[in-house]
C-alpha positions, -999 to +999 in steps of 0.1 A: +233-214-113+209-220-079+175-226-084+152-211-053+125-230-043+143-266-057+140-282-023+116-315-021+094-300+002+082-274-021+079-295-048+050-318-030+034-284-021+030-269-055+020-304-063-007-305-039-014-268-047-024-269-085-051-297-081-064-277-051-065-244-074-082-260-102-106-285-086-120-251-064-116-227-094-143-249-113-166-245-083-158-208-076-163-201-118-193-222-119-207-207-091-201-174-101-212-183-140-235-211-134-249-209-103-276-233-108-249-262-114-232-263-079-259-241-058-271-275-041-239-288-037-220-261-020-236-236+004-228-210+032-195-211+049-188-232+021-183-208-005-156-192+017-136-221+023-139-225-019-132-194-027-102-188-003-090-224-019-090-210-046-072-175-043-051-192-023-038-221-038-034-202-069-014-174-054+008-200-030+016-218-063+028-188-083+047-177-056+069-210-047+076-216-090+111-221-086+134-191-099+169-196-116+193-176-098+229-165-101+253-192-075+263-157-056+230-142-055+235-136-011+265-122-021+255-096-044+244-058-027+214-045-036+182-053-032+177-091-035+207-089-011+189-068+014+156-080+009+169-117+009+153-145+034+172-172+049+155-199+035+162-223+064+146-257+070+110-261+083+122-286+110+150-258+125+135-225+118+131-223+153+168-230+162+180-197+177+151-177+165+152-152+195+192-150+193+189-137+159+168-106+169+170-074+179+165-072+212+150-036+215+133-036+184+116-069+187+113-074+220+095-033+223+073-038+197+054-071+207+051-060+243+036-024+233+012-048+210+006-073+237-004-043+266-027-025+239-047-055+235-041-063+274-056-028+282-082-031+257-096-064+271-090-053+310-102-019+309-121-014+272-137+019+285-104+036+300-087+025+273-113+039+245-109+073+257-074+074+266-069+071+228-101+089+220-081+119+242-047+113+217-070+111+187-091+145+198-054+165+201-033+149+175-059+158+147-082+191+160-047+208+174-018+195+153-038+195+120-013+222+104+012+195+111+004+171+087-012+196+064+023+219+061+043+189+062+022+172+035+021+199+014+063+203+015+069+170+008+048+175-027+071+204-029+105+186-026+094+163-047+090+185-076+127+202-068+137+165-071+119+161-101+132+186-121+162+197-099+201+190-107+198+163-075+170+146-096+201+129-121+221+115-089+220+077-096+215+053-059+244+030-062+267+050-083+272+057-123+276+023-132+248+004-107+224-011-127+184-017-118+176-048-103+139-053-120+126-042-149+107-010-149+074-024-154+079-048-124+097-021-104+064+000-110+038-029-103+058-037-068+057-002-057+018+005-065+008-025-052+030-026-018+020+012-012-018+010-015-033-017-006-069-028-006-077+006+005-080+015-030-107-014-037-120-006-003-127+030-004-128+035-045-164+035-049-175+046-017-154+078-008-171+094-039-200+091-027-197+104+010-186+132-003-214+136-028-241+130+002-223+153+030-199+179+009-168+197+026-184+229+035-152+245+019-171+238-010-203+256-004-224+232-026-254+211-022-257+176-011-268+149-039-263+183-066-249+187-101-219+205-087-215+177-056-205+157-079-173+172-091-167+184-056-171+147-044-143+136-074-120+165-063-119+151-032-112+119-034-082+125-064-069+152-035-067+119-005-054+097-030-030+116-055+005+137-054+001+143-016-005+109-003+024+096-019+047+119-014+046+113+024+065+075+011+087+089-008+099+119+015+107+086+038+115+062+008+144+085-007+168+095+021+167+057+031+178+043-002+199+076-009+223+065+026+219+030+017+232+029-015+254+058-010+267+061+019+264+028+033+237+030+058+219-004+067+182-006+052+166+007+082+138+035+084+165+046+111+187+055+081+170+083+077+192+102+108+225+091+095+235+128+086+230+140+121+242+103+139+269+088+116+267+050+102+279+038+136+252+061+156+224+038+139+229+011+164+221+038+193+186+041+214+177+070+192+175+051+161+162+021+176+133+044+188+123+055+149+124+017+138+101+007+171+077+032+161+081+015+126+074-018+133+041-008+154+024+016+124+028-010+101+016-041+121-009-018+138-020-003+098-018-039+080-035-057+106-063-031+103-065-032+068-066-071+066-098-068+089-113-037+068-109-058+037-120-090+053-153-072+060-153-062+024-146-100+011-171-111+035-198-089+021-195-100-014-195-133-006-226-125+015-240-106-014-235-129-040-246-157-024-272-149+002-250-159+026-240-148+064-208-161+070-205-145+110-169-145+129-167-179+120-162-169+083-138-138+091-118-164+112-113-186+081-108-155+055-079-138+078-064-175+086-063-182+046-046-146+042-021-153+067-009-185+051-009-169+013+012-138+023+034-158+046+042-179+021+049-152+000+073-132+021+086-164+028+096-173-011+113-139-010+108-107-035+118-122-065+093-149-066+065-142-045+066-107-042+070-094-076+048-119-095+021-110-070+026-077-080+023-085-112-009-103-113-022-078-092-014-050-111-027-068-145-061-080-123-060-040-115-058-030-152-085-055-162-109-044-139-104-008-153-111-014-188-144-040-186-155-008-162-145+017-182-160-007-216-196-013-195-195+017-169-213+052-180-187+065-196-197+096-209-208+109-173-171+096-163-157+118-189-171+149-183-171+146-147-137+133-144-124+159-169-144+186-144-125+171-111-090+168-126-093+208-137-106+218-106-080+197-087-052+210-104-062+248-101-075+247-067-046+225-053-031+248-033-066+258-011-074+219-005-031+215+009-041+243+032-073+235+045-068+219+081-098+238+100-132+225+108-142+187+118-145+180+084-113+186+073-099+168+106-121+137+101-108+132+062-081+155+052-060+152+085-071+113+093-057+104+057-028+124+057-020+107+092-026+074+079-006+078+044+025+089+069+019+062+097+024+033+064+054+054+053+081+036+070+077+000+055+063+016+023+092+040+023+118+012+030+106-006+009+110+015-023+145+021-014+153-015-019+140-012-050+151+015-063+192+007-066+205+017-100+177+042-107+184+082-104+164+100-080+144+116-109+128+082-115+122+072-080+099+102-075+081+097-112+077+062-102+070+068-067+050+100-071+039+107-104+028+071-119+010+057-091-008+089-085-019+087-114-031+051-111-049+059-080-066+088-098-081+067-126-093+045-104-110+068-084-127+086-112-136+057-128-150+032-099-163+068-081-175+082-112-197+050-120-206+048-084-219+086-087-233+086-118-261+054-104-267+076-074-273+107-093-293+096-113-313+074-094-302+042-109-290+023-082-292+038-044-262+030-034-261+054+000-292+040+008-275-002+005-249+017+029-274+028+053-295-005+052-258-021+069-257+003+097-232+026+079-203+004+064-185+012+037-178-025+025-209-028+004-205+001-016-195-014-045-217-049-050-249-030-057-234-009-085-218-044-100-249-060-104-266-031-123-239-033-148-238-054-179-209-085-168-219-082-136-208-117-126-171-107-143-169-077-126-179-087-091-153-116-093-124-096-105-134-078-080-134-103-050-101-111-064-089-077-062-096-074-028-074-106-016-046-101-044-040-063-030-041-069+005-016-099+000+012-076-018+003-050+013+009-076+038+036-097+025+059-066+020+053-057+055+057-086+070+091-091+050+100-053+060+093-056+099+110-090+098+138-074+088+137-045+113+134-067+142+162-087+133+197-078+146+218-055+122+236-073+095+218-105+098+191-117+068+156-124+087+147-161+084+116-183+076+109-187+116+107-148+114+087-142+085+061-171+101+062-151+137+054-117+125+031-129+096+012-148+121+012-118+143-001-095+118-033-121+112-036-123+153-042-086+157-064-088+125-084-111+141-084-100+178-097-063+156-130-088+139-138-106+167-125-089+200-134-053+188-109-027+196-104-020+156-115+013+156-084+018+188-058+003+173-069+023+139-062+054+156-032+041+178-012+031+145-025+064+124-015+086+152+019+070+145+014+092+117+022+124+137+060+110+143+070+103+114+056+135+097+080+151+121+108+129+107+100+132+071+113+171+079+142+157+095+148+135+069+142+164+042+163+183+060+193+158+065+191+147+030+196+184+014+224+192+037+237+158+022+230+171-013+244+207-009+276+192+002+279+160-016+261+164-047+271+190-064+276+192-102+245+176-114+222+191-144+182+199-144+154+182-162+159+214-181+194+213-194+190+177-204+161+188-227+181+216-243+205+187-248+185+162-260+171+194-284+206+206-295+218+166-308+182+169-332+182+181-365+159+217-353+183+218-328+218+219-350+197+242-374+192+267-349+227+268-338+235+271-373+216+302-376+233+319-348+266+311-360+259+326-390 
């Protein structure tokens, strides 16, 4: 046996790290608890720096916990394999750090990122409506794009799901599954949505309620808004959204394990370029494009959610922290997800994942215990029906600014973080059939992201309608952003103090499994084919990430590289068909003999006691 993270260096870390995590816990508890013990003692910027000490430490701990492994671990496939980090000495991480990359990939992607903020910074204006131009054609003429191509993927996913291709196993009858179910779950939710879900969870809800899709033909602020508002936002964030990963996601881990195809988002062309085409310009291209859309999405997101953090901070303790303060919150992220993609998926990664589904779960139920439940209820229960019968009319509507400023834009978005999303499951998902991939990958967390929404949304409009708590009007008093949404409707609830730090925490734990995965995904697309991306890479692009982040809060330009990295989105809904249609030529030649969800019921039916009466009947 080899234990990971045995090395002396760690071991002084975590020893610095666990008096650091509880010596700034107390503050941040009592603070949050007992405000009138340390309010004197620690003020402004200071509750940042506490909290982030906090978060931090206690997440960088968790994550470098050494891990009993196997002596052959490197030389296992699979996903550990081809996820793995060479765990290489600070001192040399350097040595030959450029050598080991790709040169096309990596040396592409950080000029295109270097002239985009060049541009920006040289010519802001020109550069502002150049992509104002691409945003103005991508989503007002190509809307059926991304609306027919969505709409297919949820398609495919149900032939999957209960098609004879659903019971082909990745890796062969007798691969097994690397992680547990529960951990296999908790690492795709979390990777795949990010603190988009804390972000926009209460607030979505409640755009919708105060300017409705006029496909709806209701009122603003009325009884029926409301369920129109719910509809929505279960429509942006359920079946359809994740498809678009695992229309990606599948064909990648299905040529992987299968066929032998390296874990590239490239993979996805191997029925049309061969195994040995992969190394060509063409696929090189698809993994370029990769690379940008996810630093370009993460990047964004990690100053989106910094806003956020700042806010509560700001909000809970009368506080204005400045670009000062997001300087210090995205430096602190960098380090904790850094140090997680550093540690590697089975340490880091996963038990991220794991706290942050649990944090996730937590939240839910002191909501759902202390939130106005019986308004949920009903208008939950009102939202799900309608989205269910009117599903197909939302997957079709792409006309109108309205549906091009929400339905397009997210679709976009949920397509442009695809690739490391999508490459990402297919690591995962060795020595699971294909029928659990898309119930895992589809099904489950759609259904996570749902309750959410109905829940946090559902509170959130049940305090507007009512007149409770004006929420839109907090929004409006902050020039418009969407960050605040949530603090006023904390503090009219009983535990406010619990739920507005769970929810802090929420915020920081999500974007950390977003941003670790991606920077272990992109490190592992820039480096050359066959090699295993080392610490010196997972510090370059995980500092990158957190430079564009920052250059976003304190430059400007966020808005630009926004819609540079969604329109990314427009690509890769193009290759999602090509992928589709690659991966059933694949199956129709390949994969042939396999039974439906349907047979293996009447099978399952036939070996019960009903079942052997029944055929006794018809014997007789």
């Amino acid at each position: 046996m080899a234990t990971q993270g045995a090395s002396g260096v760690e071991r002084l870390v975590r020893a610095a790290l666990l008096p650091i995590c509880v010596v700034s816990g107390v503050v941040v508890v009592s603070g949050f608890f007992f405000p009138w013990i340390v309010g004197s003692v620690v003020s402004g910027r200071g509750w940042l720096v506490v909290s982030l000490l906090f978060f931090g430490s206690g997440l960088a701990y968790l994550a470098l916990l050494p891990l009993d492994t196997p002596d052959d671990a490197d030389d296992r496939t699979g996903a550990p394999y081809l996820l793995r980090v060479r765990h290489v000495s600070w001192r040399n991480w350097a040595s030959g750090f450029l050598a080991r990359q790709d040169p096309v990939t990596f040396g592409v992607s950080v000029v295109v990122l270097a002239a985009f903020f060049a541009a920006r910074l040289a010519v802001p204006a020109e550069a502002g409506a150049a992509v104002a131009v691409v945003e103005g054609v991508l989503f007002d003429e190509f809307g059926w794009l991304f609306v027919g191509t969505m709409l297919l993927a949820v398609l495919y996913c149900l032939v999957l799901l209960f098609g004879p291709w659903g019971a082909i196993k990745l890796g062969g009858p007798d691969a097994e599954p690397t992680y547990t179910y529960p951990t296999y779950f908790a690492m795709v939710f979390t990777a795949g949505i990010a603190a988009g879900i804390v972000f926009w969870g209460p607030a979505e809800s409640l755009f919708h309620y105060g300017s409705p899709p006029p496909a709806t033909n209701v009122a603003p602020r009325s009884d029926a808004a409301v369920v129109a508002a719910l509809t929505y936002a279960v429509f942006h964030w359920g079946i359809s959204a994740w498809s678009a990963y695992l229309v990606l996601g599948l064909p990648i881990a299905y040529f992987t394990y299968r066929r032998g195809a390296p874990l590239r988002v490239s993979t996805i062309l191997t029925p049309f370029l061969g195994v040995d085409g992969l190394d060509g310009y063409a696929a090189k291209l698809v993994d370029v494009l990769a690379i940008f859309a996810t630093i370009g999405g993460v990047a964004t997101s990690v100053a989106v959610v910094g806003r956020q953090f700042l806010a509560g901070v700001g909000y809970q303790w009368g506080v204005s922290l400045g670009g000062v303060g997001a300087l210090l919150f995205v430096a602190g992220l960098v380090v904790i997800y850094s140090i997680s993609a550093e540690s590697g998926v089975q340490r880091g990664i996963r038990r991220i994942a794991g706290v942050n589904l649990a944090l996730f779960a937590l939240f839910a139920l002191l909501l759902a215990v202390v939130g106005p439940r019986g308004f949920v209820a009903d208008a939950g229960a009102a939202a799900l029906g309608r989205y269910v019968s009117e599903f197909v009319p939302l997957s079709l509507n792409y006309g109108g600014d309205w549906a091009a400023a929400w339905t397009v834009w997210n679709w976009s978005w949920w397509f442009s973080w695809a690739p490391f999303a999508g490459l990402f499951l297919a690591a995962l998902s060795k020595g699971r059939r294909v029928r659990t991939v898309v119930f895992t990958g589809v099904v489950a967390t759609s259904a996570a992201s749902a309750c959410w929404h109905l829940l946090l949304g559902g509170t959130a409009l049940s305090f507007q309608h009512s007149g409770r708590v004006d929420v839109l009007g907090a929004v409006d008093a902050t020039g418009g952003t969407e960050a605040v949404a949530g603090f006023p409707i904390f503090a009219s609830l009983p535990l406010s103090r619990l739920l507005m730090f769970c929810f802090l925490a929420l915020i920081v734990v999500f974007i950390v499994t977003s941003a670790d995965t991606s920077t272990l995904v992109v490190s592992i697309l820039a480096t050359r084919r066959g090699d295993a991306p080392t610490t010196g890479s997972i510090v370059f692009w995980g500092v990158l990430q957190g430079l564009v982040a920052v250059a976003v809060l304190l430059v400007g330009g966020g808005e630009s590289l926004q819609t540079v990295a969604v329109s990314t989105g427009g690509p890769f809904a193009v290759l999602s068909l090509v992928s589709l249609v690659g991966l059933t030529r694949t199956f129709r030649r390949h994969e042939r003999g396999h039974s439906t969800l349907l047979n293996r019921a009447v099978v399952v039916l036939a070996d019960t006691p009903l079942g052997r009466a029944v055929d006794g009947d018809h014997e007789d």
